[in-house]
N, C-alpha and C positions, 0 to 999 in steps of 0.2 A: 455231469456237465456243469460247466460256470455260468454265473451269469453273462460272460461276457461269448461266450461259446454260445450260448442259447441264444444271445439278442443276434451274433451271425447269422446262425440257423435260420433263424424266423424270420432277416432281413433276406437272403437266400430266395426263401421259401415262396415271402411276398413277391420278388423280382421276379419269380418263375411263374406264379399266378397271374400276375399282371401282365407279362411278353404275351401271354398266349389268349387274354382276353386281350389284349389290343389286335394281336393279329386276327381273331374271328370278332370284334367288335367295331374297333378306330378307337382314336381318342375321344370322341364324345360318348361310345358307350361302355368306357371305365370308368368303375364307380366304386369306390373304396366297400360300399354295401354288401359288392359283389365278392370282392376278396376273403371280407373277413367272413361272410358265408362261408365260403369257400376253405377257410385255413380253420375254419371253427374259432374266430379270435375278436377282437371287438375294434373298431374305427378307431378307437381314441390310440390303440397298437401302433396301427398303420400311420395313424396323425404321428407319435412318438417318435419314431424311424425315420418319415421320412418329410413330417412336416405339412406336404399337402398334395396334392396330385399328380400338380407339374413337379413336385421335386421329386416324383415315383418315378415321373416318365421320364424324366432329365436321367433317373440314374440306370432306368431301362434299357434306353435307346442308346446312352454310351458304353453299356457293355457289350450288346449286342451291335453294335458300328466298330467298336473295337476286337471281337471275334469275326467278325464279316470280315471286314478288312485284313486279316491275320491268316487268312485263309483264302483269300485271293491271292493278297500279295504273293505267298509260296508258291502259287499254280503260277501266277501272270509274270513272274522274274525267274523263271526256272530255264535255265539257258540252255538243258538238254532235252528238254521237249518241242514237239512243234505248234504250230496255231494250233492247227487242230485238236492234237491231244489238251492244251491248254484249255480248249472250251468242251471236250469233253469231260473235263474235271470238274467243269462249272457244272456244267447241265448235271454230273453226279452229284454236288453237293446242290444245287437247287430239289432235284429228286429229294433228297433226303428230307431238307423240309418240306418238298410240298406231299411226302407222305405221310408226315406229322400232323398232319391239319389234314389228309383225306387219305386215313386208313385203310380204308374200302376201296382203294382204285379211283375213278376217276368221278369227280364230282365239284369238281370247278373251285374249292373253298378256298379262300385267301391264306398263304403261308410264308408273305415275306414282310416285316414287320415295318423296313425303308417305306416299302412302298404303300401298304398302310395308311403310314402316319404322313407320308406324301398328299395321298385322297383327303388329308383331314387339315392340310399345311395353313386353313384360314382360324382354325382354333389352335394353333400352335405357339406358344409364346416364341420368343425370338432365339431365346436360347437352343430350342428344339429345330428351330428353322437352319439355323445357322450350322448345325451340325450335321443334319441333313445335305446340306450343301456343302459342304466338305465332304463327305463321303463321295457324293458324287465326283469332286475334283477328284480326289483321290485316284476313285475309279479310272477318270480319264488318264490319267497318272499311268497307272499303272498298264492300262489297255497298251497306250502307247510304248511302254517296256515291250510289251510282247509285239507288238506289229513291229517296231523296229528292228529287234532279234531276229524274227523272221527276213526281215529282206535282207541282212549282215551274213543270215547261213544261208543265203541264196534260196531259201523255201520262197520266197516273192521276190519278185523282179525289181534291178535297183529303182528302177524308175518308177515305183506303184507310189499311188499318192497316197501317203500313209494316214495323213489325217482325216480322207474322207473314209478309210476303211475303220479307224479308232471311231467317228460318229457311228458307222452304224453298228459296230460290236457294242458299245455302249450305252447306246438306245436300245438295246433289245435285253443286255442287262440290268438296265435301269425298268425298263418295261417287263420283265421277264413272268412278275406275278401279275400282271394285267391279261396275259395273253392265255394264261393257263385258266385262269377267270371267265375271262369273256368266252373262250371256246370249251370249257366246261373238263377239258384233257392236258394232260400234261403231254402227250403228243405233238400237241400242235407248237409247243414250244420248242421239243426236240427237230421237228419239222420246218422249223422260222430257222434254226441254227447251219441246220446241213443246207438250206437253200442260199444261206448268205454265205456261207463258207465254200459251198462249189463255187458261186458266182465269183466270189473271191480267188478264188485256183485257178476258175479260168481264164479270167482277166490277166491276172497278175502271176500266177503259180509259173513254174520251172518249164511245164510244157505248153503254156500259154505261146500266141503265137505273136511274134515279134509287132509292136505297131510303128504306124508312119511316122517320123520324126516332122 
C-alpha cells in the first residue's frame, strides 16, 4: 500500500472512530485522546489529517448528512410507494442504526448522530450548526415530496392540509432518537409512527369520511 492509500485508510478509519464516539458521547466528549487509543496511533496523526477537532467533526457530520440524506431522499421521492410504505422504510433504516449502538435489544442508547450533536448545538461552531440546519430543511424538503404524491394518487384527500401533516412527520423524524432514548425501546418509536399515520388515514385517507365545507 502507498503512502497516499494508507493516509486514506487511516483518515477512513479515524472518521469511523469518531461518528461512533460522538454518537455514544456528544461533542464535548470527543477527545482525540480517545481516538488514538483507540486506532493504536498518536494525536499529533489525527492533528496531521485533520488539523483539530472541529475539522474532524466538520468532516464527520458531512459525510454522514450526506448518506442520511442520500437515503431518504430515495425512500421520500419514490412515486410508486405509499406514505406509509415510505415511513416504513424509515423506521427500517432508523432500526438499523439504533441496532448499531444497542446490540442487545433494547436499552435506550443514543444512535443518530443529527441529533446528538443537535443536544450539543451550544458547543458547536457555526459551521456545524449551519449544516445541521440544512438537513433539517432538506428533510422538510423532502417530507413534503412525499405528502404531496400522496394526495396527487388519491392515497389523501385533495383537501388535507399538507403542511401541517409535513410538521409532524418531521418532528418525529427530527425527534426520532430522542424518543427511542427517553423510553429506553425502539417500540415506542415504531408506536409514535403507526399512531400519527392512522390518525393521518383517518382524517385525510381515501376512506376518511367526507367533512363540512
Amino acid at each position: 500500500m502507498d503512502n497516499n492509500s494508507a493516509g486514506q485508510t487511516m483518515r477512513a478509519q479515524i472518521k469511523l472512530v469518531a461518528e461512533e464516539l460522538l454518537v455514544k458521547h456528544g461533542y464535548r466528549g470527543l477527545s482525540f485522546r480517545q481516538i488514538a487509543e483507540i486506532l493504536n496511533t498518536t494525536r499529533a496523526n489525527l492533528h496531521y489529517h485533520f488539523g483539530s477537532k472541529d475539522g474532524l467533526v466538520e468532516e464527520v457530520l458531512e459525510d454522514y448528512s450526506v448518506s442520511t440524506m442520500n437515503r431518504y431522499r430515495d425512500v421520500l421521492t419514490d412515486t410508486t410507494t405509499t406514505l406509509r410504505t415510505k415511513i416504513e422504510a424509515i423506521i427500517k433504516l432508523n432500526r438499523e442504526r439504533y441496532l448499531k449502538y444497542n446490540p442487545d435489544g433494547d436499552h435506550g442508547n443514543p444512535w443518530s448522530l443529527m441529533t446528538r450533536l443537535r443536544s450539543d448545538s451550544d458547543a458547536l461552531n457555526d459551521k456545524m450548526r449551519n449544516r445541521l440546519q440544512a438537513v433539517m430543511r432538506e428533510f422538510e424538503m423532502l417530507v413534503s415530496v412525499g405528502v404531496r404524491a400522496a394526495v396527487q394518487s388519491g392515497e389523501l384527500q385533495p383537501d388535507t392540509p399538507q403542511e401541517h401533516i409535513v410538521i409532524q412527520l418531521v418532528t418525529i423524524i427530527h425527534y426520532a432518537g430522542l424518543v427511542t432514548r427517553d423510553n429506553g425501546k425502539f417500540g415506542r418509536l415504531t408506536d409514535l409512527w403507526d399512531a400519527t399515520l392512522t390518525g393521518i388515514d383517518r382524517a385525510y385517507g381515501r376512506k376518511a369520511k367526507p367533512r363540512k365545507a
